[in-house]
N, C-alpha and C positions, 0 to 999 in steps of 0.2 A: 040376498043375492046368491043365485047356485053357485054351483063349482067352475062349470065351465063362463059363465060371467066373470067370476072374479080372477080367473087363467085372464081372461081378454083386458081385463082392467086392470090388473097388474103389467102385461104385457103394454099395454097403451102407456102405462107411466114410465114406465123404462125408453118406451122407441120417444114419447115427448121429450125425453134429456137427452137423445139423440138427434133430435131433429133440433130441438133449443141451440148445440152445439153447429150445427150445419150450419142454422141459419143468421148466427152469431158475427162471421167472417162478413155479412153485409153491413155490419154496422163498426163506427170507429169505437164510442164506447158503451158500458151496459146501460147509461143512463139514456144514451138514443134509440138503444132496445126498449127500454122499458117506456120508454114514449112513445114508441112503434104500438106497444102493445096496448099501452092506457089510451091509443085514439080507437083500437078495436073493440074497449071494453073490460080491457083486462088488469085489474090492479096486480101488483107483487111488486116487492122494495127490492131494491140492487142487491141488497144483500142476497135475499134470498133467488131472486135471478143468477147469481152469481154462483151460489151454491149447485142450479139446481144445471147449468150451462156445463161446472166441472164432474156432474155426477156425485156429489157430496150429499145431496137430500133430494126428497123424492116427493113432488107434490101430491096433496089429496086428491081425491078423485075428483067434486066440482072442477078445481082450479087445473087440474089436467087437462077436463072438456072443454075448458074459456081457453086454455092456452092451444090445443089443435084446433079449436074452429079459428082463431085467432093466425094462428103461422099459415095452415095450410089454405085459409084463405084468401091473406092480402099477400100481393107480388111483391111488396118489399121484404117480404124473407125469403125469397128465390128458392121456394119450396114446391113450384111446381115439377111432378115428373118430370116433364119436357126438358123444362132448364137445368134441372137434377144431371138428365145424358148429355143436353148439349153442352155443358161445362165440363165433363170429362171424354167426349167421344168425338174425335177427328174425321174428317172425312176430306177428301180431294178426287180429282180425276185424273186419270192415270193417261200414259201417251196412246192409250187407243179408246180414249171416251168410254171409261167403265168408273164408274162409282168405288171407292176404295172405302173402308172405316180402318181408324185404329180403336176399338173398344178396349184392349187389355188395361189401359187406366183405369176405365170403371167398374170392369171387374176385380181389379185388385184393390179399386177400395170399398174396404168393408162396411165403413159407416154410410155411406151413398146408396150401397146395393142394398142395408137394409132399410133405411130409410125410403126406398123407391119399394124394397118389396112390399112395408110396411102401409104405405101409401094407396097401393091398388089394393090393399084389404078395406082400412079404412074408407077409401072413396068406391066401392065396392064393384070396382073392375073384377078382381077376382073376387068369387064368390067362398062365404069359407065352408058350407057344405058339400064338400068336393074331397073324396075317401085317397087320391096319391095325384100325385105329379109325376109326368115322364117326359123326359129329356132325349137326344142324344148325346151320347159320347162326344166333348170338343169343347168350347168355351161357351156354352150355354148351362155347362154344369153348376158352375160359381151361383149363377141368377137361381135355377131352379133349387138348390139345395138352401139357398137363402129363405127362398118364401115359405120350403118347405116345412123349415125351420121355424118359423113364423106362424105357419096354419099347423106346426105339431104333426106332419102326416110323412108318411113315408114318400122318398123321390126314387124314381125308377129311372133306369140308365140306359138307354138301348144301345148296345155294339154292334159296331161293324164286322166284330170276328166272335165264331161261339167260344165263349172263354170254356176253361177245363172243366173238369168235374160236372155240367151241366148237360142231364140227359135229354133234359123234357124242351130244348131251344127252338123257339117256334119264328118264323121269320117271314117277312116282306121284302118286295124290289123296291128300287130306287130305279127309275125309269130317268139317265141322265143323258137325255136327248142331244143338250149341242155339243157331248160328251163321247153320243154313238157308242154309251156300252152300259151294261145295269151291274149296279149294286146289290147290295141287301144289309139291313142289321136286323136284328133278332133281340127277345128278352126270353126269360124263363116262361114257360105258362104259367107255371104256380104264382108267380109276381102280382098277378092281378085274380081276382074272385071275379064269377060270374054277377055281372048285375053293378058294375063300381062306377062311381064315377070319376072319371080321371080331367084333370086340366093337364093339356100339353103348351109347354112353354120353350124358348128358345135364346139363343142372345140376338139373332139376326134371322128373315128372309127374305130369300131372293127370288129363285126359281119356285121354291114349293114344294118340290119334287119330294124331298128327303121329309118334307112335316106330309104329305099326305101318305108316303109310308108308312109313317109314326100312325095316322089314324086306323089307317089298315090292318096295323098290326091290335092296336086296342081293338080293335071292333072284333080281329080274329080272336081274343081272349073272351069275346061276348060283355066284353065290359063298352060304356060308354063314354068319346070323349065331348064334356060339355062346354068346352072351348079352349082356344089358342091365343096366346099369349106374347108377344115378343117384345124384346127391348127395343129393335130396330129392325126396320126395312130396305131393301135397298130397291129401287124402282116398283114393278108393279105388274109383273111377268108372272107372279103366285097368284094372280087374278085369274087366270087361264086352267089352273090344278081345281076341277070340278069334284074331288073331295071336300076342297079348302072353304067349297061356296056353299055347304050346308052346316057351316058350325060358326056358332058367335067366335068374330075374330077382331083382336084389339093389337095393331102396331103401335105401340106410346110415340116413336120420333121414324117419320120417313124421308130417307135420302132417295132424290133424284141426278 
Protein backbone atom coordinates (compact mmCIF):
# COMPACT_ATOMS: atom_id res chain seq x y z
CA UNK A 1 0.00 0.00 0.00
CA UNK A 2 1.74 3.63 -0.74
CA UNK A 3 1.79 6.43 1.29
CA UNK A 4 -0.80 8.39 0.00
CA UNK A 5 -3.34 4.99 0.16
CA UNK A 6 -2.71 4.55 3.54
CA UNK A 7 -3.24 8.60 4.45
CA UNK A 8 -6.85 7.59 2.80
CA UNK A 9 -7.30 4.44 4.72
CA UNK A 10 -6.39 5.53 7.84
CA UNK A 11 -8.45 8.73 7.25
CA UNK A 12 -11.60 6.32 6.26
CA UNK A 13 -11.23 4.55 9.69
CA UNK A 14 -11.46 7.43 11.69
CA UNK A 15 -14.57 9.45 9.50
CA UNK A 16 -16.31 5.33 9.82
CA UNK A 17 -16.29 6.15 13.96
CA UNK A 18 -17.67 9.22 12.94
CA UNK A 19 -20.30 8.34 10.90
CA UNK A 20 -20.97 4.85 13.15
CA UNK A 21 -21.60 7.64 15.84
CA UNK A 22 -24.13 9.87 13.65
CA UNK A 23 -25.84 7.19 12.66
CA UNK A 24 -26.20 5.53 15.97
CA UNK A 25 -28.90 8.24 17.27
CA UNK A 26 -31.33 6.13 14.57
CA UNK A 27 -31.32 3.35 16.48
CA UNK A 28 -32.69 2.59 20.29
CA UNK A 29 -30.05 -0.03 21.04
CA UNK A 30 -26.55 -1.45 19.69
CA UNK A 31 -28.10 -4.60 19.25
CA UNK A 32 -30.78 -3.04 16.48
CA UNK A 33 -27.67 -1.55 14.98
CA UNK A 34 -25.92 -4.49 14.70
CA UNK A 35 -28.91 -6.02 13.05
CA UNK A 36 -29.11 -3.09 10.78
CA UNK A 37 -25.87 -3.91 9.82
CA UNK A 38 -25.78 -8.15 9.81
CA UNK A 39 -29.07 -7.68 7.13
CA UNK A 40 -26.35 -5.67 5.02
CA UNK A 41 -23.79 -8.15 5.42
CA UNK A 42 -21.90 -7.09 7.99
CA UNK A 43 -20.85 -9.17 11.10
CA UNK A 44 -19.28 -7.24 14.46
CA UNK A 45 -20.41 -8.08 18.09
CA UNK A 46 -21.91 -5.28 20.37
CA UNK A 47 -19.04 -5.15 22.04
CA UNK A 48 -17.06 -4.15 19.58
CA UNK A 49 -19.65 -1.88 17.88
CA UNK A 50 -19.84 -0.35 21.04
CA UNK A 51 -16.26 0.37 21.20
CA UNK A 52 -15.90 1.48 17.90
CA UNK A 53 -19.42 4.12 18.04
CA UNK A 54 -17.29 5.74 21.40
CA UNK A 55 -14.15 5.98 19.44
CA UNK A 56 -12.38 3.39 21.71
CA UNK A 57 -10.88 0.95 18.78
CA UNK A 58 -10.43 1.36 15.40
CA UNK A 59 -11.69 -1.18 12.90
CA UNK A 60 -9.43 -3.00 10.24
CA UNK A 61 -9.31 -2.00 7.10
CA UNK A 62 -11.73 -5.00 5.37
CA UNK A 63 -14.27 -4.54 8.16
CA UNK A 64 -14.09 -0.43 7.57
CA UNK A 65 -15.11 -1.02 3.72
CA UNK A 66 -18.26 -3.59 4.77
CA UNK A 67 -19.13 -1.10 7.35
CA UNK A 68 -19.11 2.33 4.77
CA UNK A 69 -20.70 0.32 2.01
CA UNK A 70 -23.08 -0.83 4.65
CA UNK A 71 -24.12 2.88 6.47
CA UNK A 72 -23.68 4.84 3.52
CA UNK A 73 -25.87 2.87 1.72
CA UNK A 74 -29.03 1.76 3.34
CA UNK A 75 -31.37 4.77 4.54
CA UNK A 76 -31.88 3.46 7.93
CA UNK A 77 -28.69 5.04 9.08
CA UNK A 78 -29.75 8.52 7.74
CA UNK A 79 -26.60 8.96 6.22
CA UNK A 80 -27.46 10.32 3.20
CA UNK A 81 -26.10 14.00 2.37
CA UNK A 82 -29.44 15.41 1.88
CA UNK A 83 -30.78 14.16 5.19
CA UNK A 84 -27.40 14.98 6.86
CA UNK A 85 -28.74 19.28 5.98
CA UNK A 86 -32.14 18.68 6.18
CA UNK A 87 -31.88 17.63 9.93
CA UNK A 88 -29.82 20.62 10.80
CA UNK A 89 -30.94 23.50 8.18
CA UNK A 90 -34.20 25.41 8.49
CA UNK A 91 -35.70 27.14 5.99
CA UNK A 92 -39.28 29.19 5.82
CA UNK A 93 -40.72 32.10 3.86
CA UNK A 94 -40.54 35.22 4.89
CA UNK A 95 -43.54 38.19 4.63
CA UNK A 96 -42.55 39.15 1.09
CA UNK A 97 -42.30 35.51 -0.49
CA UNK A 98 -38.39 34.96 -0.31
CA UNK A 99 -36.92 31.82 0.80
CA UNK A 100 -34.95 32.29 4.11
CA UNK A 101 -32.29 29.32 5.53
CA UNK A 102 -30.94 29.14 9.00
CA UNK A 103 -27.76 27.07 8.36
CA UNK A 104 -25.64 28.21 11.37
CA UNK A 105 -26.73 24.70 13.18
CA UNK A 106 -24.82 22.84 10.65
CA UNK A 107 -22.07 24.70 10.43
CA UNK A 108 -21.40 24.66 13.93
CA UNK A 109 -21.72 21.16 14.14
CA UNK A 110 -18.52 19.67 13.61
CA UNK A 111 -19.21 16.06 13.25
CA UNK A 112 -22.05 16.54 10.41
CA UNK A 113 -19.89 18.90 8.48
CA UNK A 114 -17.33 16.46 8.49
CA UNK A 115 -19.13 13.55 7.86
CA UNK A 116 -20.92 15.55 4.79
CA UNK A 117 -17.44 16.66 3.70
CA UNK A 118 -16.16 13.29 4.07
CA UNK A 119 -19.04 11.86 2.23
CA UNK A 120 -18.75 13.95 -1.29
CA UNK A 121 -15.14 12.44 -1.23
CA UNK A 122 -16.06 9.03 -0.67
CA UNK A 123 -19.11 9.19 -3.17
CA UNK A 124 -16.77 11.11 -5.43
CA UNK A 125 -18.66 14.33 -5.90
CA UNK A 126 -15.69 15.94 -5.13
CA UNK A 127 -12.81 14.90 -6.89
CA UNK A 128 -9.55 14.53 -4.57
CA UNK A 129 -7.08 15.45 -7.49
CA UNK A 130 -7.91 19.07 -7.06
CA UNK A 131 -4.52 21.24 -5.81
CA UNK A 132 -6.88 24.24 -3.24
CA UNK A 133 -10.16 25.16 -2.41
CA UNK A 134 -11.59 28.75 -2.44
CA UNK A 135 -14.23 30.23 -0.73
CA UNK A 136 -15.41 33.55 0.16
CA UNK A 137 -15.29 35.38 3.33
CA UNK A 138 -18.89 34.61 5.44
CA UNK A 139 -20.32 31.23 6.50
CA UNK A 140 -19.15 29.15 3.74
CA UNK A 141 -15.65 29.18 5.43
CA UNK A 142 -16.54 26.39 8.19
CA UNK A 143 -17.83 23.95 5.04
CA UNK A 144 -14.62 24.78 2.84
CA UNK A 145 -11.95 24.50 5.57
CA UNK A 146 -13.65 21.24 6.54
CA UNK A 147 -13.17 19.36 3.25
CA UNK A 148 -10.03 21.04 3.09
CA UNK A 149 -8.97 19.46 5.83
CA UNK A 150 -9.97 16.29 4.66
CA UNK A 151 -8.43 16.32 1.05
CA UNK A 152 -5.10 17.78 3.00
CA UNK A 153 -4.88 20.94 0.64
CA UNK A 154 -4.81 24.43 1.26
CA UNK A 155 -8.41 26.63 1.34
CA UNK A 156 -8.10 30.13 0.02
CA UNK A 157 -10.46 33.03 1.38
CA UNK A 158 -11.55 35.75 -0.91
CA UNK A 159 -12.20 39.30 0.85
CA UNK A 160 -14.24 41.72 0.25
CA UNK A 161 -11.67 44.25 1.51
CA UNK A 162 -7.69 44.14 0.58
CA UNK A 163 -6.43 43.19 3.88
CA UNK A 164 -2.92 44.97 5.05
CA UNK A 165 0.29 44.04 4.14
CA UNK A 166 -0.70 42.57 0.74
CA UNK A 167 0.88 44.08 -2.35
CA UNK A 168 0.15 41.90 -5.15
CA UNK A 169 -4.18 41.88 -4.48
CA UNK A 170 -5.71 40.99 -7.60
CA UNK A 171 -9.72 41.45 -7.86
CA UNK A 172 -13.17 40.86 -9.46
CA UNK A 173 -16.75 42.61 -9.64
CA UNK A 174 -19.60 41.38 -8.13
CA UNK A 175 -22.35 42.62 -10.74
CA UNK A 176 -25.38 43.02 -7.75
CA UNK A 177 -28.08 43.84 -10.22
CA UNK A 178 -31.39 43.95 -7.97
CA UNK A 179 -28.74 45.72 -5.69
CA UNK A 180 -28.12 48.62 -8.59
CA UNK A 181 -24.41 48.78 -7.30
CA UNK A 182 -21.06 46.40 -7.73
CA UNK A 183 -18.82 44.84 -5.47
CA UNK A 184 -15.46 43.35 -5.61
CA UNK A 185 -13.23 40.76 -3.47
CA UNK A 186 -9.91 39.97 -4.14
CA UNK A 187 -7.16 37.21 -3.21
CA UNK A 188 -3.29 37.38 -3.29
CA UNK A 189 -2.04 36.37 -6.76
CA UNK A 190 0.74 34.43 -5.18
CA UNK A 191 -2.23 32.27 -3.52
CA UNK A 192 -2.84 30.21 -6.66
CA UNK A 193 0.15 28.83 -9.31
CA UNK A 194 -0.42 29.05 -12.81
CA UNK A 195 -1.96 25.86 -14.22
CA UNK A 196 -3.88 24.61 -10.40
CA UNK A 197 -6.74 23.16 -10.15
CA UNK A 198 -9.03 24.82 -7.89
CA UNK A 199 -12.77 23.54 -6.51
CA UNK A 200 -14.88 26.53 -5.54
CA UNK A 201 -17.26 25.58 -2.79
CA UNK A 202 -19.86 27.58 -0.71
CA UNK A 203 -22.52 27.36 2.17
CA UNK A 204 -25.35 28.64 -0.04
CA UNK A 205 -26.53 29.99 -3.84
CA UNK A 206 -28.70 32.31 -4.82
CA UNK A 207 -28.06 34.89 -7.41
CA UNK A 208 -24.65 33.65 -8.64
CA UNK A 209 -23.33 36.64 -8.90
CA UNK A 210 -20.70 36.58 -6.17
CA UNK A 211 -19.45 32.46 -7.27
CA UNK A 212 -19.11 33.68 -10.88
CA UNK A 213 -16.67 36.43 -9.54
CA UNK A 214 -15.07 33.70 -7.64
CA UNK A 215 -14.44 32.00 -11.08
CA UNK A 216 -13.36 35.21 -12.60
CA UNK A 217 -10.92 35.83 -10.35
CA UNK A 218 -9.34 31.97 -10.57
CA UNK A 219 -9.38 32.07 -14.17
CA UNK A 220 -7.45 35.73 -13.67
CA UNK A 221 -4.65 33.71 -11.64
CA UNK A 222 -4.57 31.38 -14.99
CA UNK A 223 -5.45 28.68 -12.69
CA UNK A 224 -8.57 26.40 -13.37
CA UNK A 225 -11.76 26.12 -11.54
CA UNK A 226 -13.00 22.37 -12.02
CA UNK A 227 -16.07 22.66 -10.27
CA UNK A 228 -18.60 24.14 -7.62
CA UNK A 229 -19.87 22.97 -4.85
CA UNK A 230 -22.44 24.08 -2.46
CA UNK A 231 -24.36 22.94 0.69
CA UNK A 232 -27.39 24.61 -0.49
CA UNK A 233 -29.32 26.57 -2.95
CA UNK A 234 -31.94 28.92 -2.73
CA UNK A 235 -34.34 29.06 -5.97
CA UNK A 236 -32.70 28.95 -9.46
CA UNK A 237 -31.74 32.63 -10.54
CA UNK A 238 -27.65 31.24 -10.51
CA UNK A 239 -29.16 29.45 -13.64
CA UNK A 240 -28.91 32.86 -15.62
CA UNK A 241 -24.87 33.68 -14.45
CA UNK A 242 -23.35 32.24 -17.96
CA UNK A 243 -19.90 31.59 -16.11
CA UNK A 244 -21.93 29.19 -13.80
CA UNK A 245 -23.06 27.22 -17.02
CA UNK A 246 -19.61 26.06 -18.20
CA UNK A 247 -18.25 24.29 -15.00
CA UNK A 248 -19.56 20.89 -13.24
CA UNK A 249 -21.99 22.15 -10.71
CA UNK A 250 -23.33 20.20 -7.68
CA UNK A 251 -26.11 21.88 -5.10
CA UNK A 252 -26.51 18.76 -2.39
CA UNK A 253 -30.26 20.36 -0.98
CA UNK A 254 -32.31 23.08 -3.18
CA UNK A 255 -34.75 25.34 -1.47
CA UNK A 256 -37.71 26.82 -3.38
Amino acid sequence: MSSADSYIDAQEKLMTLNLLQIAFKEFETYDSMRLALQRNGVEVSIANLSRYIYGKAIPKSKLKDELLRAITQDAKFSLSIKKLIENLVKHYVDDFNNVRLSILPLLNDSKTMKAISFLLIYKEIVPRDIDKIITIEGDGVPFAMTLAHILNIDCLVARRLKPLGIDDFITSEIQKATQGRIESIGISEKSIQNQEKLLVVDDVIKSGATHSALIELVKKCNAEPVKLVFLTGIGSHWEQQKELSDIELNILKIYY
